[in-house]
C-alpha positions as CSV (number, residue, x, y, z in Angstrom):
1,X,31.6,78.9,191.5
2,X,30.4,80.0,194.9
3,X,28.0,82.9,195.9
4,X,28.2,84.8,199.1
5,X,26.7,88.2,200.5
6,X,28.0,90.3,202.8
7,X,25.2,91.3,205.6
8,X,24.7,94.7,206.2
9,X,27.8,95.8,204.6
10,X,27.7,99.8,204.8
11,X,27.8,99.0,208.1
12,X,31.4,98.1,207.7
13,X,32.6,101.7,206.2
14,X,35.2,104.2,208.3
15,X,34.0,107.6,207.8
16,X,36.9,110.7,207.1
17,X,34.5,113.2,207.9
18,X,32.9,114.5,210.8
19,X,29.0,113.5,210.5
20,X,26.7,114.2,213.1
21,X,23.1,112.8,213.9
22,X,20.1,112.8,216.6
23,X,19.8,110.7,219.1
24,X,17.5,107.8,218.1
25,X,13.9,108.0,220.0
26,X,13.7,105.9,222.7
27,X,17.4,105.4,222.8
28,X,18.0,108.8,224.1
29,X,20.8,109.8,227.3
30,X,19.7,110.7,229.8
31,X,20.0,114.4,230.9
32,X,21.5,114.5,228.0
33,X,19.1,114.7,225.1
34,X,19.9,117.8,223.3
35,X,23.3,116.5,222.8
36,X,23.9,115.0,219.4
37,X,26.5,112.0,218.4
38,X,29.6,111.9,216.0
39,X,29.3,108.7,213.8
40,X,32.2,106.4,213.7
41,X,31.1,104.3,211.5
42,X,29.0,104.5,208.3
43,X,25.2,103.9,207.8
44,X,22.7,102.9,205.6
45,X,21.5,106.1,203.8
46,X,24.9,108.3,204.2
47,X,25.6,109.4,200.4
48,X,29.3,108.1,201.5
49,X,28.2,104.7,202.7
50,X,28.8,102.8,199.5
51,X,32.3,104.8,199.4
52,X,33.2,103.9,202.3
53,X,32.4,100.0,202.0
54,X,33.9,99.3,198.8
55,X,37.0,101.3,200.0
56,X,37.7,98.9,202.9
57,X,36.2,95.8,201.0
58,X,39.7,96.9,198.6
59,X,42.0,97.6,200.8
60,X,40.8,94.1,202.9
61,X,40.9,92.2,199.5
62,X,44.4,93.5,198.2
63,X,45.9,92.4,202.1
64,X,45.1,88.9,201.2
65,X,47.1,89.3,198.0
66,X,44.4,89.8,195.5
67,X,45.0,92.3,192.8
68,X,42.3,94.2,191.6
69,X,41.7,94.1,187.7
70,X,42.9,97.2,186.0
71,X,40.0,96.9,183.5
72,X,36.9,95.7,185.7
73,X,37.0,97.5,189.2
74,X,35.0,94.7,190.3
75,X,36.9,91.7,189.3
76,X,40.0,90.9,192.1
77,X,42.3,88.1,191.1
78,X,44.8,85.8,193.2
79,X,47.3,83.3,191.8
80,X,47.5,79.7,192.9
81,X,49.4,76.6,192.6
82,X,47.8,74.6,189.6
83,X,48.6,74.0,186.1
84,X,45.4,74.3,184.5
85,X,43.9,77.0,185.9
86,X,46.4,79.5,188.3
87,X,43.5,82.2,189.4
88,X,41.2,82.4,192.0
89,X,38.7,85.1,190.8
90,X,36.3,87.1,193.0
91,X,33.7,89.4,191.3
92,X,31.6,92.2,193.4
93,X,28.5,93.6,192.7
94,X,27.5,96.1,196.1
95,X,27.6,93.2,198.9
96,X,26.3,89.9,196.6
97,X,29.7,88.2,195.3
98,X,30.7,85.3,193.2
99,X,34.3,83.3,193.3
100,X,35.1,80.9,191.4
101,X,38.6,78.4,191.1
102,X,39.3,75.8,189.4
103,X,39.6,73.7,193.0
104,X,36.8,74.1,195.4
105,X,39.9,74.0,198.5
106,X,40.9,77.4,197.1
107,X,36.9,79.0,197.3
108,X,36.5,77.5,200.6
109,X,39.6,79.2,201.7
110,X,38.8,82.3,199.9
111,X,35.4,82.0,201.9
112,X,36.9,81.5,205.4
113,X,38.8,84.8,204.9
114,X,35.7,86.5,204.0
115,X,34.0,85.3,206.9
116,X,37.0,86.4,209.6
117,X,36.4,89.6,208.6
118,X,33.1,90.2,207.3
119,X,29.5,88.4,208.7
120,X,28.8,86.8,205.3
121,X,25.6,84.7,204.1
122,X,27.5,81.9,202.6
123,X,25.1,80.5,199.6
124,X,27.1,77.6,198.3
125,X,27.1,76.9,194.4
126,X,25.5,79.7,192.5
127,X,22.7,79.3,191.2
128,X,20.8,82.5,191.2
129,X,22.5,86.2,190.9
130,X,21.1,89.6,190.5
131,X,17.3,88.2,189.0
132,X,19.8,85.7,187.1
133,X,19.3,82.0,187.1
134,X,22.6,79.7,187.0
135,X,21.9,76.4,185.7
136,X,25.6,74.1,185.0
137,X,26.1,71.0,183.6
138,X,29.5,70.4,185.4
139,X,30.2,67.1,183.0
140,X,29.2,68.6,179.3
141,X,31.2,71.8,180.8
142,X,27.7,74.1,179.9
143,X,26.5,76.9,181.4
144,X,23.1,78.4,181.5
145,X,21.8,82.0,182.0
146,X,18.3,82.5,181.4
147,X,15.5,85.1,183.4
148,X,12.1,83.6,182.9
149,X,10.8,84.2,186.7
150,X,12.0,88.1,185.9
151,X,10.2,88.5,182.3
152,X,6.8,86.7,184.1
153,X,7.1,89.6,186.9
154,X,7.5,92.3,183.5
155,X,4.7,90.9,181.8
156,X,2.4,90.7,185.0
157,X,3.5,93.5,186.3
158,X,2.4,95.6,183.1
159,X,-0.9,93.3,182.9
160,X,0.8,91.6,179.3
161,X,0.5,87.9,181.2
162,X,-2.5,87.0,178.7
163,X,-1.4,88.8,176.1
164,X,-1.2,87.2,172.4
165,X,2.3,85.8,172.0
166,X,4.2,87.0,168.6
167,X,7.7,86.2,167.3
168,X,9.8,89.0,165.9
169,X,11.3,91.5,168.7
170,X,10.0,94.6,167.0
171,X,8.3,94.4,163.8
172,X,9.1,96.4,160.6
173,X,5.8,98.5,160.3
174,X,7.0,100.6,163.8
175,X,8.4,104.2,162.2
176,X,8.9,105.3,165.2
177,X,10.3,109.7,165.6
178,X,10.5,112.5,167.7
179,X,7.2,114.0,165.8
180,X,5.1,111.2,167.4
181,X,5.4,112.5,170.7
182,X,3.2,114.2,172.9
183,X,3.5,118.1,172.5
184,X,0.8,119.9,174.3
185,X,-0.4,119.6,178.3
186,X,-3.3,118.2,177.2
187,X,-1.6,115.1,175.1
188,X,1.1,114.3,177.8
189,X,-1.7,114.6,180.5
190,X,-3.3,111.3,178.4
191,X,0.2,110.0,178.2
192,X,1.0,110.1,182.1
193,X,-1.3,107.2,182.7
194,X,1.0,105.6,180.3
195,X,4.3,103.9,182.3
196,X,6.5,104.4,179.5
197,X,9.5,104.7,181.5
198,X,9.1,101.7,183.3
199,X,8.4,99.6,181.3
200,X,11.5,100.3,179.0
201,X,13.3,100.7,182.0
202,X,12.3,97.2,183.6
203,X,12.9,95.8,179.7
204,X,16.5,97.2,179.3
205,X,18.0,95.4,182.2
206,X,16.5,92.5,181.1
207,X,18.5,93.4,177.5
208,X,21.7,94.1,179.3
209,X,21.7,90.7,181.2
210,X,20.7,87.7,179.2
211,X,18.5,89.2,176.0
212,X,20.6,90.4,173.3
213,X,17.7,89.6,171.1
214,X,15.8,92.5,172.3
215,X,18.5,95.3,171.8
216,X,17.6,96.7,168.5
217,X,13.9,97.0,169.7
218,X,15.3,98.8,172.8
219,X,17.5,100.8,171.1
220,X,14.4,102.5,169.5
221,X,11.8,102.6,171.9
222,X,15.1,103.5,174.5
223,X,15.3,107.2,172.4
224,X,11.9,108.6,173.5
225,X,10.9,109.7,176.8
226,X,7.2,110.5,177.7
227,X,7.0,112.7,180.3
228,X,4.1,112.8,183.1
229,X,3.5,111.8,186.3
230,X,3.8,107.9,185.4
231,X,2.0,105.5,187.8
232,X,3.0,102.4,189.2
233,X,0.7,99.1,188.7
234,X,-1.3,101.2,185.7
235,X,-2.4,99.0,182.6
236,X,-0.4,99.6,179.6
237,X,-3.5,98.5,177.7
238,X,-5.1,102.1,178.2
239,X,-5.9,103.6,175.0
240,X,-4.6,107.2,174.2
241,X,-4.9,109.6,170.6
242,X,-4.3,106.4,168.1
243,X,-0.9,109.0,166.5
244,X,0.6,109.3,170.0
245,X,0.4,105.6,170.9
246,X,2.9,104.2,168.8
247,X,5.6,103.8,171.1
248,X,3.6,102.3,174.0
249,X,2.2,100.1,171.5
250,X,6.1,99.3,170.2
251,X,6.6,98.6,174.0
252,X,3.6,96.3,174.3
253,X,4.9,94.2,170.9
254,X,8.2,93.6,172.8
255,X,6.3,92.1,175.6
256,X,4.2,90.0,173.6
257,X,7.4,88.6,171.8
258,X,8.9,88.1,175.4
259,X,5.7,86.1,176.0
260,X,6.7,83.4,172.9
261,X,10.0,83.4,174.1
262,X,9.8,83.0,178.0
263,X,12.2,80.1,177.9
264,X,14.9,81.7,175.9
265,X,18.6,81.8,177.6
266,X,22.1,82.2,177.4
267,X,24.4,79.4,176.9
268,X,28.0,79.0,177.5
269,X,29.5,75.9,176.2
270,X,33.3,74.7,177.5
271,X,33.5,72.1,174.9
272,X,32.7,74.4,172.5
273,X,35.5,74.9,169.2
274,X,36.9,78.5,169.7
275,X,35.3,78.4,173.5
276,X,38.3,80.9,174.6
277,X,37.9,82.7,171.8
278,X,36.2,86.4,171.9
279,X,33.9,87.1,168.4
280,X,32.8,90.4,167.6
281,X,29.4,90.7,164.6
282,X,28.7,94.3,164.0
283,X,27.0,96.0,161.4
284,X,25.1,99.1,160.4
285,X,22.3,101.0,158.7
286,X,22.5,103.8,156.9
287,X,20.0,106.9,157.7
288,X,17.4,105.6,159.3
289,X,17.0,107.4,161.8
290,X,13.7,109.6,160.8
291,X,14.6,112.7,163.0
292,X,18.5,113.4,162.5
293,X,19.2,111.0,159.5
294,X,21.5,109.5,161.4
295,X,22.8,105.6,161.0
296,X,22.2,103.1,163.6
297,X,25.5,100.6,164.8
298,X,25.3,97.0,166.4
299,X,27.7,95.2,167.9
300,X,27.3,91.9,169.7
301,X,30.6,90.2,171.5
302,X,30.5,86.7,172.4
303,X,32.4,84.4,174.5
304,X,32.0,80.8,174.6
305,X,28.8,80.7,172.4
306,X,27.4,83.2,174.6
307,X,26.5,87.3,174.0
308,X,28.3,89.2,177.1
309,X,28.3,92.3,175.4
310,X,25.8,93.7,172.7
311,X,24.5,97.3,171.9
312,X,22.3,98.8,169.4
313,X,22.6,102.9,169.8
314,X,22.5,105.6,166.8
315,X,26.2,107.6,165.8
316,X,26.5,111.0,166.9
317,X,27.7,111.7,163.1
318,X,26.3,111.6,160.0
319,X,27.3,109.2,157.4
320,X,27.6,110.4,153.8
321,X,27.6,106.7,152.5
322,X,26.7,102.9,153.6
323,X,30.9,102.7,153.7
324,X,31.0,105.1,156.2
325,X,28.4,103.9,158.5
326,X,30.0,100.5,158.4
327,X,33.2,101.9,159.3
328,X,31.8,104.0,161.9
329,X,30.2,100.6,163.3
330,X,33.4,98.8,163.3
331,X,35.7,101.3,164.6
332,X,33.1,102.2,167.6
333,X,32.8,98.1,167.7
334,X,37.0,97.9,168.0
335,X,36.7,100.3,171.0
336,X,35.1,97.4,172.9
337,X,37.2,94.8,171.6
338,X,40.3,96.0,173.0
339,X,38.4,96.4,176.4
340,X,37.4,93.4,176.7
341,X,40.5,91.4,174.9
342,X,42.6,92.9,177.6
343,X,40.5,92.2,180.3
344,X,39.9,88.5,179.3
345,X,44.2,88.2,178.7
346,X,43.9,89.6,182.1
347,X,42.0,86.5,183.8
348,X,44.3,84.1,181.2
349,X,41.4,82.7,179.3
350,X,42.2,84.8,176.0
351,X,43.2,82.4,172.9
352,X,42.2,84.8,170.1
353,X,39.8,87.9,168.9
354,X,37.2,87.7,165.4
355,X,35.7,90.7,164.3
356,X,33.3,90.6,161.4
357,X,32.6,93.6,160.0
358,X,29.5,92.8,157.7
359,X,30.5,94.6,153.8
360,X,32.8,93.8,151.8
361,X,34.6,97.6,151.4
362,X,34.8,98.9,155.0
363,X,36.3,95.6,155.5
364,X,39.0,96.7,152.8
365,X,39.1,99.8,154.2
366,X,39.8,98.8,158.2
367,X,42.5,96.2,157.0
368,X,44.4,99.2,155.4
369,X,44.3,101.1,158.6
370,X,43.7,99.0,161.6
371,X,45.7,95.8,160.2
372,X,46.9,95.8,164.3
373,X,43.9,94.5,165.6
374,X,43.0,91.5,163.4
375,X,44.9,88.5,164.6
């Protein structure tokens, strides 16, 4: 698994419309400095830039007989020769790229391509994506993904670095509502020296990526938005009205867990019984949502031993029972198991799908009318 980046690649973009702009200072023609150019090509800060780029990375891509996955826009896929393992998989994020084979001839060929038509930084073996660090153990078949250096630059960012580690993500005594809120100018004037937003902000990507342990805290502190004119750099540890600072303080206690569990990562094991396997845990509460009475879902998919997909969000309904919620949970669940069954039967590493759904009479319930999707 290689990692490459494309350099200055909006650069690369052919523009369908006419787009004028100034001559730059000190490059102007002379005698002829009130004239203005026509771009040919695209630039960095043209809303169609990105367009433009991915358009001809796509059209470049399916030339050299890739196909382009039908259920990740960002996946392309080319068969090879070879029994195991037939697919040479590229996957694009902007202009940074990973592609991976089962022989390393096939990437370095893929790579040669790339760099005939494209000025590419070629990186070698991954080890470090998008604030991701890529650790394999090529002979146990394990793979690591784990953020440490990105939850120290949270936690110093937000002045938590010395903060007093603890070891649940959120813990039960946070009611957190609506009511809680600032209301008045005066209260969200107090509040704006708060960075609420970033914080959570900073926190969720971290969630997405390689912390499924934080989503349930994340989900809640997610809902609430504190508006004011939010600094950067400002200490969280700035005191406000003791009954509006709940949910900075919610914030804080996901930090301090993050401090105990710097270390923590993702693991991906090859070896593993069931590695090809896709499981699905969901679950869900009933009404505890203190502002709507709405119940809360879960889902977690992993792949491997890993989590690549988790979620913790409230239903836009309300349930009338704990069997409804749960069936709510597990029908919203099944939405992303069919997404992500088709696109791992897509890259041939599908062997089978689990979904637990966790009672007993939703369970019943799904079997009777969605007996399709359990294998």
């Amino acid at each position: 698994m290689d990692q490459m980046d494309v350099v200055t690649a909006f650069l690369y973009g052919n523009l369908e419309e006419e787009i004028y702009m100034k001559q730059t200072v000190g490059f102007e023609v002379k005698v002829k400095e009130s004239l203005v150019c026509r771009l040919l090509k695209s630039l960095y800060g043209l809303k169609q830039a990105p367009r433009q780029w991915n358009m001809l990375f796509d059209e470049f891509m399916k030339a050299q007989g890739f196909l382009r996955s039908v259920y990740d826009p960002c996946v392309y896929m080319k068969k090879v020769n070879d029994e195991t393992f037939n697919l040479i998989i590229l996957v694009l994020y902007v202009d940074d790229m990973l592609i991976l084979a089962k022989n390393q001839s096939d990437v370095d060929e893929c790579k040669s391509k790339l760099k005939s038509a494209f000025k590419m930084k070629d990186m070698g073996e991954s080890k470090r994506i998008l604030g991701m660090e890529i650790h394999r153990d090529h002979e146990q078949k394990r793979l690591w993904l784990r953020q440490g250096k990105y939850v120290r630059c949270i936690l110093d960012r937000f002045n938590m670095i010395d903060s007093k580690g603890v070891w649940t993500p959120l813990a039960p005594h946070f009611k957190l509502s609506a009511a809680q809120c600032p209301t008045d100018v005066v209260e969200k004037g107090k509040m704006s020296c708060v960075p609420y937003e970033q914080a959570v902000g900073s926190l969720m990507y971290l969630m997405v990526c390689t912390r499924p342990d934080i989503a349930f805290a994340m989900g809640k502190v997610s809902r609430i938005s504190i508006k004011g004119d939010l600094q950067l750099g400002t200490c969280l540890h700035l005191v406000v009205e003791a009954q509006r600072k709940v949910h900075s303080e919610a914030v804080k206690w996901i930090m301090r867990y993050l401090k105990s569990t710097l270390d923590y990562d993702s693991l991906f094991d090859g070896i593993l019984y069931n590695a090809k396997s896709l499981f699905d845990y969901v679950d869900g509460d009933y009404g505890q949502d203190l502002d709507k009475r709405r119940s809360r879902i879960g889902y977690v998919f992993t792949f491997g031993g890993g989590s690549i997909n988790c979620r913790s969000t409230s239903k836009k309904c309300v349930a009338q029972s704990t069997t409804e919620a749960k069936y709510v949970a597990a029908a919203k669940a099944a939405k992303e198991v069919i997404w992500l069954d088709r696109l791992i039967m897509e890259m041939e590493l599908k062997q089978g799908v689990v979904l637990f759904i966790v009672i007993a009479r939703a369970l019943y319930i799904w079997l009777q009318t969605r007996s399709w999707i359990v294998e």
